[in-house]
Every structure is written in C-alpha cells, then in structure tokens.
PQR file of N, CA, C, O and H, with PARSE charges and radii, in Angstrom:
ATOM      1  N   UNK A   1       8.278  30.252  20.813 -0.4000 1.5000
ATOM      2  CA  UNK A   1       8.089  29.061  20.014 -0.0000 2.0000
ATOM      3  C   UNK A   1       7.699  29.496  18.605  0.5500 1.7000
ATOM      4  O   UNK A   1       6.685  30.090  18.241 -0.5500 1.4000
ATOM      5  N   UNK A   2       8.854  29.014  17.823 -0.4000 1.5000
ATOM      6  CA  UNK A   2       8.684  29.487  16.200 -0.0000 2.0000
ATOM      7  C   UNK A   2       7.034  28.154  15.528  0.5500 1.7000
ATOM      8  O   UNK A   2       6.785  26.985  15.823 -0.5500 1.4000
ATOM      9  H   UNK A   2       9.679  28.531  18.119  0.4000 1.0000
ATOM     10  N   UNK A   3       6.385  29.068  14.674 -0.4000 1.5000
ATOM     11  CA  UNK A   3       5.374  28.247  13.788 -0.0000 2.0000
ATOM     12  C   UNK A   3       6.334  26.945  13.156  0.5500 1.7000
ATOM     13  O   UNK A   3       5.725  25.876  13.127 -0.5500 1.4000
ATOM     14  H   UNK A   3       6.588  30.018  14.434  0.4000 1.0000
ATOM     15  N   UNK A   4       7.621  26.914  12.698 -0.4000 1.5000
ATOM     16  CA  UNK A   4       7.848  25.670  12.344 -0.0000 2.0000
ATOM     17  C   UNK A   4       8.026  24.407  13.176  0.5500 1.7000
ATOM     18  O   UNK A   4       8.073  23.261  12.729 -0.5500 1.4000
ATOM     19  H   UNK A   4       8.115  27.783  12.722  0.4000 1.0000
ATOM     20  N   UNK A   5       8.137  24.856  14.714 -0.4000 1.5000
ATOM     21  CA  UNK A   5       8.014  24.070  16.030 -0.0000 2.0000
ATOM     22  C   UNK A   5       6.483  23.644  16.443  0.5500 1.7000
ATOM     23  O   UNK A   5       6.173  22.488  16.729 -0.5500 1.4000
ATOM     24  H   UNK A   5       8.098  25.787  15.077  0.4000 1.0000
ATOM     25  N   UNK A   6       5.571  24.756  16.433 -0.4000 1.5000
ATOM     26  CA  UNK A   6       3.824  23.499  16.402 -0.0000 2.0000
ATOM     27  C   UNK A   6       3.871  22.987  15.559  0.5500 1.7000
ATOM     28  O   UNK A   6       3.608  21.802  15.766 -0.5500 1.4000
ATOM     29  H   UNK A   6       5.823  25.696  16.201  0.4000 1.0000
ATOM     30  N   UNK A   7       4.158  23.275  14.218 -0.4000 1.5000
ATOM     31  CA  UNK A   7       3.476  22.644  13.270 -0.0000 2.0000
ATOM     32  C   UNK A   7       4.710  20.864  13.308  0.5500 1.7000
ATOM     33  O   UNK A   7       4.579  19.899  12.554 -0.5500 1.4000
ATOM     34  H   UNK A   7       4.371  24.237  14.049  0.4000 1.0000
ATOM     35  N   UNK A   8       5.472  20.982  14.123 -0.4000 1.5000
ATOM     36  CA  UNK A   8       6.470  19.541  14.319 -0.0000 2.0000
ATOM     37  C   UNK A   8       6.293  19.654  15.482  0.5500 1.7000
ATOM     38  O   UNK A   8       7.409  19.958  15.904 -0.5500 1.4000
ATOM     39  H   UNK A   8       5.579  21.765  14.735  0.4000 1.0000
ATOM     40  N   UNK A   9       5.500  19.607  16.463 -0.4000 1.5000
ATOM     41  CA  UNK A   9       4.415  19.245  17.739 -0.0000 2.0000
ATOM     42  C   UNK A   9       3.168  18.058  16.833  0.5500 1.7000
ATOM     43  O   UNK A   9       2.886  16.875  17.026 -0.5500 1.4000
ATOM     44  H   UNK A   9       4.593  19.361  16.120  0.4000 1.0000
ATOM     45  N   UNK A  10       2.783  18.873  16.039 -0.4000 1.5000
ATOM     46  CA  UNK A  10       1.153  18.681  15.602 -0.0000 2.0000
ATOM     47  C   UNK A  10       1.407  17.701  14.973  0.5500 1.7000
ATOM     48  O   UNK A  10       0.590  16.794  15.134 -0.5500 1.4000
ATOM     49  H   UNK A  10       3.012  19.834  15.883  0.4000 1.0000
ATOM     50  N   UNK A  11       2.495  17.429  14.080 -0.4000 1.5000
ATOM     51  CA  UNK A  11       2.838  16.471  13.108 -0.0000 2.0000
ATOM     52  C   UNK A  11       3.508  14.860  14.287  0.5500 1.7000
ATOM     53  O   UNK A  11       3.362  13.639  14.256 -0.5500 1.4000
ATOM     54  H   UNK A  11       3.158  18.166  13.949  0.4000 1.0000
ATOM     55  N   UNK A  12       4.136  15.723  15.049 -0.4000 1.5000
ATOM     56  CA  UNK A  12       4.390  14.529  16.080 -0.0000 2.0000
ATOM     57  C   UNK A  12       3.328  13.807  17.077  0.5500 1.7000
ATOM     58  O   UNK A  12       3.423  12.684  17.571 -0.5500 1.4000
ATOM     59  H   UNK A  12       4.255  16.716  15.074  0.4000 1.0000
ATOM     60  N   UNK A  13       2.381  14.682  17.222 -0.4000 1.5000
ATOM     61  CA  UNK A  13       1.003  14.108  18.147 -0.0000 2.0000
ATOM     62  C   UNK A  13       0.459  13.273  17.082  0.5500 1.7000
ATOM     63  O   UNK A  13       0.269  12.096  17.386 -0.5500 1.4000
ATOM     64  H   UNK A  13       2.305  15.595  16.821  0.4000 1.0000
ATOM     65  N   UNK A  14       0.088  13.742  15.561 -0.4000 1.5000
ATOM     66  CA  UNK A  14      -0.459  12.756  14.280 -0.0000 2.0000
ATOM     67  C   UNK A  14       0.495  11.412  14.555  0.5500 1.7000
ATOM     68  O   UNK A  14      -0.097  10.352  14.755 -0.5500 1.4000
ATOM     69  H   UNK A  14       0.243  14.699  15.314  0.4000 1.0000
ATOM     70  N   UNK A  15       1.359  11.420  14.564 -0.4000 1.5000
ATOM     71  CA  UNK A  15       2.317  10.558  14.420 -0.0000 2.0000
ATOM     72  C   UNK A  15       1.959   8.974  15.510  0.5500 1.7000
ATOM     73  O   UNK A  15       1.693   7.781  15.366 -0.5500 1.4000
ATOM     74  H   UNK A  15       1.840  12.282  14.401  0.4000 1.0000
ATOM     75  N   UNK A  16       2.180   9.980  16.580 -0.4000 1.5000
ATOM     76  CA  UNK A  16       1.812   9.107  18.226 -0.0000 2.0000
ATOM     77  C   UNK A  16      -0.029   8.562  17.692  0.5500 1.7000
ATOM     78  O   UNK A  16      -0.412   7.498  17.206 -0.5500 1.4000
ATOM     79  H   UNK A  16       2.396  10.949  16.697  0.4000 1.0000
ATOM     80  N   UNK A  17      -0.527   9.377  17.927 -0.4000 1.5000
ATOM     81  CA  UNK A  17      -2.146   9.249  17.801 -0.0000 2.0000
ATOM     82  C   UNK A  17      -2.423   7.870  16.898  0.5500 1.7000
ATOM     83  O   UNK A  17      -3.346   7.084  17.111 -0.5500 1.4000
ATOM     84  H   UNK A  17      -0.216  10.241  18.322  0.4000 1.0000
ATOM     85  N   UNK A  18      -1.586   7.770  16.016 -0.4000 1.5000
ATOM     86  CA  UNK A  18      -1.883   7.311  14.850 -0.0000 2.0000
ATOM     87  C   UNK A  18      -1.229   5.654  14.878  0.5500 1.7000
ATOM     88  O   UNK A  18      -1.387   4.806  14.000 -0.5500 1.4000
ATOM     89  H   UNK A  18      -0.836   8.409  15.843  0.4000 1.0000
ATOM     90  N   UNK A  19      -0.395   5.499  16.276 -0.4000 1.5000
ATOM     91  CA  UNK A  19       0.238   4.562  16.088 -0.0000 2.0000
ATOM     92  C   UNK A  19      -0.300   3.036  16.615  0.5500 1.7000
ATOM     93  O   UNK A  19       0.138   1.924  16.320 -0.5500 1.4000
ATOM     94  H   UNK A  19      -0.267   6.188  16.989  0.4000 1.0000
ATOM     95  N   UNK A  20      -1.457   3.432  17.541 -0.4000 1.5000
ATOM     96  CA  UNK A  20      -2.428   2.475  18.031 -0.0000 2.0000
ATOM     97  C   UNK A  20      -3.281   1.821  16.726  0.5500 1.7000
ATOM     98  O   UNK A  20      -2.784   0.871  16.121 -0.5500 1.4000
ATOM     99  H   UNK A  20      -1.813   4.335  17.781  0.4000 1.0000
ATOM    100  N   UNK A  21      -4.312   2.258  16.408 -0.4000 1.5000
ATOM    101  CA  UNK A  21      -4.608   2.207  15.333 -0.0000 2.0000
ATOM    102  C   UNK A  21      -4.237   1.290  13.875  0.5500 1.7000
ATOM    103  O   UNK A  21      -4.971   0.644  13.126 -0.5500 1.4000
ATOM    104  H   UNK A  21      -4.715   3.030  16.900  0.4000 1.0000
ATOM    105  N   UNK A  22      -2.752   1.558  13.856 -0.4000 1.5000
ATOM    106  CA  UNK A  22      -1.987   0.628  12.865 -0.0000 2.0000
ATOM    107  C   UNK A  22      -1.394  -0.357  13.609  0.5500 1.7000
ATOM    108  O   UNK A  22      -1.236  -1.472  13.110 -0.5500 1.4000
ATOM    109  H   UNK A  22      -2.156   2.083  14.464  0.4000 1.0000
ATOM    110  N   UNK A  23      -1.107  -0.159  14.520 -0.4000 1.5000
ATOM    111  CA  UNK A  23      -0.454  -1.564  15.454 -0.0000 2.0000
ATOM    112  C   UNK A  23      -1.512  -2.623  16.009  0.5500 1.7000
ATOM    113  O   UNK A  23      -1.436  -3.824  15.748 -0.5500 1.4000
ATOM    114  H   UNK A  23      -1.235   0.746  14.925  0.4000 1.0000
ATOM    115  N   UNK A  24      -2.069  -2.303  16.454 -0.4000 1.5000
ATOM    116  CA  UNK A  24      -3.676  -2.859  16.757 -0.0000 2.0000
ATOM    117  C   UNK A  24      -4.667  -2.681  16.873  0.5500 1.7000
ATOM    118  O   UNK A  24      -5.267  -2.652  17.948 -0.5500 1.4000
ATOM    119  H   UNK A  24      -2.131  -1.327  16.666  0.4000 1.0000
ATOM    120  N   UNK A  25      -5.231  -2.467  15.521 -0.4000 1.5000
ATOM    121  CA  UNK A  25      -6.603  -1.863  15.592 -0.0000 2.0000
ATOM    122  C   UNK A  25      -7.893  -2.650  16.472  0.5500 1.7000
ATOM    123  O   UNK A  25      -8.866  -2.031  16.903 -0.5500 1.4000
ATOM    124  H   UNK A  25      -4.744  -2.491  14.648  0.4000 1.0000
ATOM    125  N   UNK A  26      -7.740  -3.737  16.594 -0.4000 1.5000
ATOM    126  CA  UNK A  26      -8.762  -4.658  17.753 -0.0000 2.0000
ATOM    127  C   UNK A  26      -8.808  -3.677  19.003  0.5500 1.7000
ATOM    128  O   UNK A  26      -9.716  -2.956  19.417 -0.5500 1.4000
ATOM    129  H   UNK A  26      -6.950  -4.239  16.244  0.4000 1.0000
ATOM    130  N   UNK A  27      -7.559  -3.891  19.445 -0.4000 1.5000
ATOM    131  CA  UNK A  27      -7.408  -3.136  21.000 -0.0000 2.0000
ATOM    132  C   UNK A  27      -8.169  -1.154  20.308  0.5500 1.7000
ATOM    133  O   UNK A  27      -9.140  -0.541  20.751 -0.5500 1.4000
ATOM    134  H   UNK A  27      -6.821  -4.477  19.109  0.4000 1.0000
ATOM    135  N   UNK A  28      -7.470  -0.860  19.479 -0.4000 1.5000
ATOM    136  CA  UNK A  28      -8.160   0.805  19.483 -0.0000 2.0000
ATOM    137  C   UNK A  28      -9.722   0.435  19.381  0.5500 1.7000
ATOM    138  O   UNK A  28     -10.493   1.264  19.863 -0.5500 1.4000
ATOM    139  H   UNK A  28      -6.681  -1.358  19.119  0.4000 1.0000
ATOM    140  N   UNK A  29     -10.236  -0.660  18.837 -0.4000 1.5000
ATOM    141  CA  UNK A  29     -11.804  -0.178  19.206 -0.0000 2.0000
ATOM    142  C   UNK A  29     -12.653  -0.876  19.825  0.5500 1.7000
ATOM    143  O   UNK A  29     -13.861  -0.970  19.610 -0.5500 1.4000
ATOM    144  H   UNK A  29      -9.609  -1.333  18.445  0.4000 1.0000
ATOM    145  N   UNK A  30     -11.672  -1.649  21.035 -0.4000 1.5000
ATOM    146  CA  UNK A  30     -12.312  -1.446  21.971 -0.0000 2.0000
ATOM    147  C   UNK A  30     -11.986  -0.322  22.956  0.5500 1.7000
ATOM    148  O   UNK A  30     -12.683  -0.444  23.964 -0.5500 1.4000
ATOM    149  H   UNK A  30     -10.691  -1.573  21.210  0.4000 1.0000
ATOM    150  N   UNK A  31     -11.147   0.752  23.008 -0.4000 1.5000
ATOM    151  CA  UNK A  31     -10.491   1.469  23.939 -0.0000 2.0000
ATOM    152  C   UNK A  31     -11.966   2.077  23.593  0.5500 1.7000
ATOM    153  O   UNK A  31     -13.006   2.075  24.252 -0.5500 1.4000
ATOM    154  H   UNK A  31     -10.581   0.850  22.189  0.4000 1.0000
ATOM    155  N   UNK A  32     -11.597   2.689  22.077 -0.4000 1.5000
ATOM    156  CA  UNK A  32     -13.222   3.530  21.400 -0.0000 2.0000
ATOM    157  C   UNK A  32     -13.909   3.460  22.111  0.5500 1.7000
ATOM    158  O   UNK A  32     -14.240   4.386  22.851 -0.5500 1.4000
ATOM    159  H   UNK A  32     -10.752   2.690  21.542  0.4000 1.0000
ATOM    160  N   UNK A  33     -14.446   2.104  22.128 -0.4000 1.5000
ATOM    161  CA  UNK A  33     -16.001   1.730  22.528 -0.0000 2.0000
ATOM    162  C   UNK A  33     -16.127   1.934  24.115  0.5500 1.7000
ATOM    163  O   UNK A  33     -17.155   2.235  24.722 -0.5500 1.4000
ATOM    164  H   UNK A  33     -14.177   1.351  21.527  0.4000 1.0000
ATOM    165  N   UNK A  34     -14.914   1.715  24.624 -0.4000 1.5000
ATOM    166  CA  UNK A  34     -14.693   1.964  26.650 -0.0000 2.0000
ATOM    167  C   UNK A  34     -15.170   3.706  26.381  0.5500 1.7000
ATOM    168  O   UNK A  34     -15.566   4.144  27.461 -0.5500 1.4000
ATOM    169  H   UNK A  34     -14.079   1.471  24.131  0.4000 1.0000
ATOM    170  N   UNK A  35     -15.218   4.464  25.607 -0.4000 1.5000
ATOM    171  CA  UNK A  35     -14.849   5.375  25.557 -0.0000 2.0000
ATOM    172  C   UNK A  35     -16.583   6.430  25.338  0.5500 1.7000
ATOM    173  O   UNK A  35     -17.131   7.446  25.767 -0.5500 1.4000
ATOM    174  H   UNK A  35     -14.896   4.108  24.730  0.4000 1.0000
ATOM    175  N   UNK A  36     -16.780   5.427  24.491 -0.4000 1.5000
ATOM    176  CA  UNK A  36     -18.452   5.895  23.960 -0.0000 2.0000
ATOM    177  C   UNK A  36     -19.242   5.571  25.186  0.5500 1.7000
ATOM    178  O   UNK A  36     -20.297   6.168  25.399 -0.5500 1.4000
ATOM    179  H   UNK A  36     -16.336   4.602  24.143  0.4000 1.0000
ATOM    180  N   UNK A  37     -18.785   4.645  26.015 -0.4000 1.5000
ATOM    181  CA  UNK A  37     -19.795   4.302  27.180 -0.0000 2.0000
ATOM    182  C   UNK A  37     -19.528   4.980  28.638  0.5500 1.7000
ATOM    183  O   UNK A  37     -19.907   4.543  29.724 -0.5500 1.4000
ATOM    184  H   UNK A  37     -17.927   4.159  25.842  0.4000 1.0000
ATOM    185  N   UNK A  38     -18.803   6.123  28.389 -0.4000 1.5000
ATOM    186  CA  UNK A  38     -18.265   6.900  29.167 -0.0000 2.0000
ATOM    187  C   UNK A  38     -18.954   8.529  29.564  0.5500 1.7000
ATOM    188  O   UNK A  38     -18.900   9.479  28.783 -0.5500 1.4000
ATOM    189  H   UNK A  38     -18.495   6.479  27.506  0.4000 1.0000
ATOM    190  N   UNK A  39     -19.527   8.571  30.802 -0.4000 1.5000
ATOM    191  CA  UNK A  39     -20.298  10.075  31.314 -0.0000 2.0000
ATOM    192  C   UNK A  39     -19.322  10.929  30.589  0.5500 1.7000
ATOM    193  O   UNK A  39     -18.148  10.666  30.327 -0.5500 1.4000
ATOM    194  H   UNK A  39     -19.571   7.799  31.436  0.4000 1.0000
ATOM    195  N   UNK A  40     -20.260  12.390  30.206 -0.4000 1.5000
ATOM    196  CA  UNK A  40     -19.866  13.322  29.847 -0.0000 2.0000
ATOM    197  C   UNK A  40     -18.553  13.351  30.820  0.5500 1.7000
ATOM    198  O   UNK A  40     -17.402  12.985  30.580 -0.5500 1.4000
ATOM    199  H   UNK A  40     -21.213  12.603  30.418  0.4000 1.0000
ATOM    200  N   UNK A  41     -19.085  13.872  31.919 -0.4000 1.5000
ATOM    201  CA  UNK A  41     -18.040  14.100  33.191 -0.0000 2.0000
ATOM    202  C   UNK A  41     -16.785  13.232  33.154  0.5500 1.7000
ATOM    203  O   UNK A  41     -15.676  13.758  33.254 -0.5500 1.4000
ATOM    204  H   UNK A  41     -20.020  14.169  32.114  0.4000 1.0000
ATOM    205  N   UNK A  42     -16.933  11.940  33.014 -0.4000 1.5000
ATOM    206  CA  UNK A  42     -15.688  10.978  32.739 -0.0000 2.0000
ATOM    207  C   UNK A  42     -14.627  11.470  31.628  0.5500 1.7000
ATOM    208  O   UNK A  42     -13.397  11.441  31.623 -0.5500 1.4000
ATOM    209  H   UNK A  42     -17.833  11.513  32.933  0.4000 1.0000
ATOM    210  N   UNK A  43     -15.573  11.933  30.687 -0.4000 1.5000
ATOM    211  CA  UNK A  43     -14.272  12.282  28.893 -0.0000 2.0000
ATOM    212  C   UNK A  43     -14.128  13.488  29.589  0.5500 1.7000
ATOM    213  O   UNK A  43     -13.036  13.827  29.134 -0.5500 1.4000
ATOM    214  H   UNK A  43     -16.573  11.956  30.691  0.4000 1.0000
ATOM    215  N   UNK A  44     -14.489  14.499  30.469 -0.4000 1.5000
ATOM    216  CA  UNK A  44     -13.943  15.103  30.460 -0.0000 2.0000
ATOM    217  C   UNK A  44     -13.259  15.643  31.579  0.5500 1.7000
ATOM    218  O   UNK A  44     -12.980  16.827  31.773 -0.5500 1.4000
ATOM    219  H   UNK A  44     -15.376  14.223  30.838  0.4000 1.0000
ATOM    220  N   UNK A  45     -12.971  14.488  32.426 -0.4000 1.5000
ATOM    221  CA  UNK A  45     -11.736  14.625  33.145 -0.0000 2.0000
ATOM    222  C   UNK A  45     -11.006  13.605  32.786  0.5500 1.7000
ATOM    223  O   UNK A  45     -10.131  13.365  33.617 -0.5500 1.4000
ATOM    224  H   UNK A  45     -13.197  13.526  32.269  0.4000 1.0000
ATOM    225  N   UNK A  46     -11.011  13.010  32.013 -0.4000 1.5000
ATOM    226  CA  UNK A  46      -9.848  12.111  30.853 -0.0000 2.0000
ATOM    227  C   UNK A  46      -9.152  13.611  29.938  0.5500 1.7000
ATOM    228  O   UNK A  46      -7.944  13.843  29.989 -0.5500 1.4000
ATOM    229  H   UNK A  46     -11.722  13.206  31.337  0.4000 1.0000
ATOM    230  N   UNK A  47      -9.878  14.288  29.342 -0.4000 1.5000
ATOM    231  CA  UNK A  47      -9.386  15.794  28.805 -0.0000 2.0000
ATOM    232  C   UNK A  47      -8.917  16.131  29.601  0.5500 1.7000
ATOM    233  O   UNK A  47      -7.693  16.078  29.478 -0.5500 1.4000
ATOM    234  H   UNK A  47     -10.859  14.100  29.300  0.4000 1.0000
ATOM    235  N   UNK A  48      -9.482  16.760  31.086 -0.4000 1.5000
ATOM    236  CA  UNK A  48      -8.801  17.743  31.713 -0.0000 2.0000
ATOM    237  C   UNK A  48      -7.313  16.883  32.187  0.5500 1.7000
ATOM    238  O   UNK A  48      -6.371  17.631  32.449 -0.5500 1.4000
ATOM    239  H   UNK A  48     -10.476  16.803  31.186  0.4000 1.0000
ATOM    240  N   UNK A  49      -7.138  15.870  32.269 -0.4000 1.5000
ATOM    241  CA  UNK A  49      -5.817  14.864  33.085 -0.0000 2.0000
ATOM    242  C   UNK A  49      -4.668  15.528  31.540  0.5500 1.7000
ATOM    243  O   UNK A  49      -3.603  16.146  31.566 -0.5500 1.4000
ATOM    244  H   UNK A  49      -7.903  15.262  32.056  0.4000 1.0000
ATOM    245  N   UNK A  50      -5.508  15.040  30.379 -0.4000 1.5000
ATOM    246  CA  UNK A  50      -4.071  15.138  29.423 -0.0000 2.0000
ATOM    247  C   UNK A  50      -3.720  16.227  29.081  0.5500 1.7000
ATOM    248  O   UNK A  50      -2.522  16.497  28.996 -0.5500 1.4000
ATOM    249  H   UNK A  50      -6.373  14.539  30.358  0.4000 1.0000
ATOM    250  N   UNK A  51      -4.774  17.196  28.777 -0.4000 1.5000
ATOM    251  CA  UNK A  51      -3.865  19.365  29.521 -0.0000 2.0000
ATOM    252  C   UNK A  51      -3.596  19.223  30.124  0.5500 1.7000
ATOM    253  O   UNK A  51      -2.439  19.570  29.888 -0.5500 1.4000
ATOM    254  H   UNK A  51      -5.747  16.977  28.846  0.4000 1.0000
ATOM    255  N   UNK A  52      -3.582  18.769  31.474 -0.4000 1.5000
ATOM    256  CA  UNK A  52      -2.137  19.038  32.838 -0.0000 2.0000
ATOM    257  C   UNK A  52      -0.972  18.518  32.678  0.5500 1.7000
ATOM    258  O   UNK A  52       0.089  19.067  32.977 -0.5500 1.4000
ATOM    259  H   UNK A  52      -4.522  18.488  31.666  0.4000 1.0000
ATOM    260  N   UNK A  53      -1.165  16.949  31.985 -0.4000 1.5000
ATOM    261  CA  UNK A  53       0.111  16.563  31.558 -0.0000 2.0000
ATOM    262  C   UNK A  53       0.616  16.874  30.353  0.5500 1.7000
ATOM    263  O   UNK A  53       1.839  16.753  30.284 -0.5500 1.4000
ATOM    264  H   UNK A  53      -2.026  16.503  31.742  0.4000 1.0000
ATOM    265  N   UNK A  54       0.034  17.255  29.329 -0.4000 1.5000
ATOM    266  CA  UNK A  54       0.831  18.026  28.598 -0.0000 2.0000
ATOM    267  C   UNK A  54       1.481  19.512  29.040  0.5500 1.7000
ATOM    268  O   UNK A  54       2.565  19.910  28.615 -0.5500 1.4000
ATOM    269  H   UNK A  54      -0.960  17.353  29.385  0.4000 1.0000
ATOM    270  N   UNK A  55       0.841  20.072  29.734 -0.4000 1.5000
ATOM    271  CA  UNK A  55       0.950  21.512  30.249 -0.0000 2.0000
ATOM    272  C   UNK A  55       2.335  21.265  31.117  0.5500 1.7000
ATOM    273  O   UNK A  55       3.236  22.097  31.009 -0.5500 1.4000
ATOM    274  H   UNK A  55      -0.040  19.749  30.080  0.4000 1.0000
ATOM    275  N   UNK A  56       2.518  20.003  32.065 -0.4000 1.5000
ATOM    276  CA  UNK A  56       3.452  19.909  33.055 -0.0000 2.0000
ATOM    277  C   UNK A  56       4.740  19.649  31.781  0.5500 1.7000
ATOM    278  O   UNK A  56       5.743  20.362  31.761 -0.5500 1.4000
ATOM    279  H   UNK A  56       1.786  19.327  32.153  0.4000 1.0000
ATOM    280  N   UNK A  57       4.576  18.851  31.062 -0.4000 1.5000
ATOM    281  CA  UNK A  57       5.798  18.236  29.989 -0.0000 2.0000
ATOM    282  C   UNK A  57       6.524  19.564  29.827  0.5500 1.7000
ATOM    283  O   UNK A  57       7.709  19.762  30.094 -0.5500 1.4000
ATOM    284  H   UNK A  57       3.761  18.271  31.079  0.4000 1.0000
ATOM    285  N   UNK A  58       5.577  20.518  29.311 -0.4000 1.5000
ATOM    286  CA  UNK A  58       5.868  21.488  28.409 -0.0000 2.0000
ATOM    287  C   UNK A  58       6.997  22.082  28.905  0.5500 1.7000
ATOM    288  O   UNK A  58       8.184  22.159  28.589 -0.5500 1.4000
ATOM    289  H   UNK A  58       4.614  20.357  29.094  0.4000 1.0000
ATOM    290  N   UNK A  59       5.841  22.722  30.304 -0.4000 1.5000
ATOM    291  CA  UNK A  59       6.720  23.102  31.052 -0.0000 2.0000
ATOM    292  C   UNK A  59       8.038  22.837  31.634  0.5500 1.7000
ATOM    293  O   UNK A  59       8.873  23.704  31.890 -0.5500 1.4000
ATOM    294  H   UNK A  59       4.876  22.659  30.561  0.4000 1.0000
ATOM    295  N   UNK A  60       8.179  21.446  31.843 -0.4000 1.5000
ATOM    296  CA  UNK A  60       9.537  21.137  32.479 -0.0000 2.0000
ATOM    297  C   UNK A  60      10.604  20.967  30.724  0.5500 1.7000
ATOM    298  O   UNK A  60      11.833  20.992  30.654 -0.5500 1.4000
ATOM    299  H   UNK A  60       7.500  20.741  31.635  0.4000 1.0000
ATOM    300  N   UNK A  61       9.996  20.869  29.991 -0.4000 1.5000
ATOM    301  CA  UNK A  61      10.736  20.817  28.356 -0.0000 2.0000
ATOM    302  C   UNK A  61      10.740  21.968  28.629  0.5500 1.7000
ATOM    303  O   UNK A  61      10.682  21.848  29.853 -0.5500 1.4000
ATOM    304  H   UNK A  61       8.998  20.849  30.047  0.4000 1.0000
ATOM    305  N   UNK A  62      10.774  23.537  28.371 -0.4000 1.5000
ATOM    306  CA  UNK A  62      11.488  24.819  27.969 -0.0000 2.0000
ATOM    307  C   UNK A  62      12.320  25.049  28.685  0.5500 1.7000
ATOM    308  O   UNK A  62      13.015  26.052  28.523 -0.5500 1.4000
ATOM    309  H   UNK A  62      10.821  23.635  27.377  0.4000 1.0000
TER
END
C-alpha cells in the first residue's frame, strides 16, 4: 500500500466522519452525549467492534 493510498483512506474516513455532523447535527449530539454516558469498557468495545470491521473490510478489499 503506496502513502498516496492512506493518505485517500484518511481523507475518505474525514469525509464519512464528517457527514453526520453536516446532515444532522441534532441527531450527532445526541449520539455524542449516548456516548459520554458510556463505561470505559462500553467505548471500548465500541473501538474494539470497528478494528475488526475495518480489519475484516480490508482484508476481504486486497
């Protein structure tokens, strides 16, 4: 994987990330706020779920 391929990963996750936010910012903060009221342990098997599924994508993409 050439550097001009993360860096159009990284620019495409900005892209996605970014699209809640401008489409409906009401709904992003309350997701936020579901989010702040959430056990350590909870965010971070919300983390560990989206490395596997990114990890699985990847994988079945090469």
């Amino acid at each position: 994987m050439s550097s001009d391929q993360i860096f159009a990963a990284l620019a495409l996750m900005l892209v996605i990330e970014g699209l809640l936010p401008l489409i409906n910012p009401t709904l992003w903060r309350q997701v936020f706020a579901r989010m702040l009221a959430m056990t350590d342990g909870q965010i971070r098997f919300v983390g560990l779920s989206s490395i596997l599924a990114g990890s699985l994508l990847l994988l079945f993409a090469l």
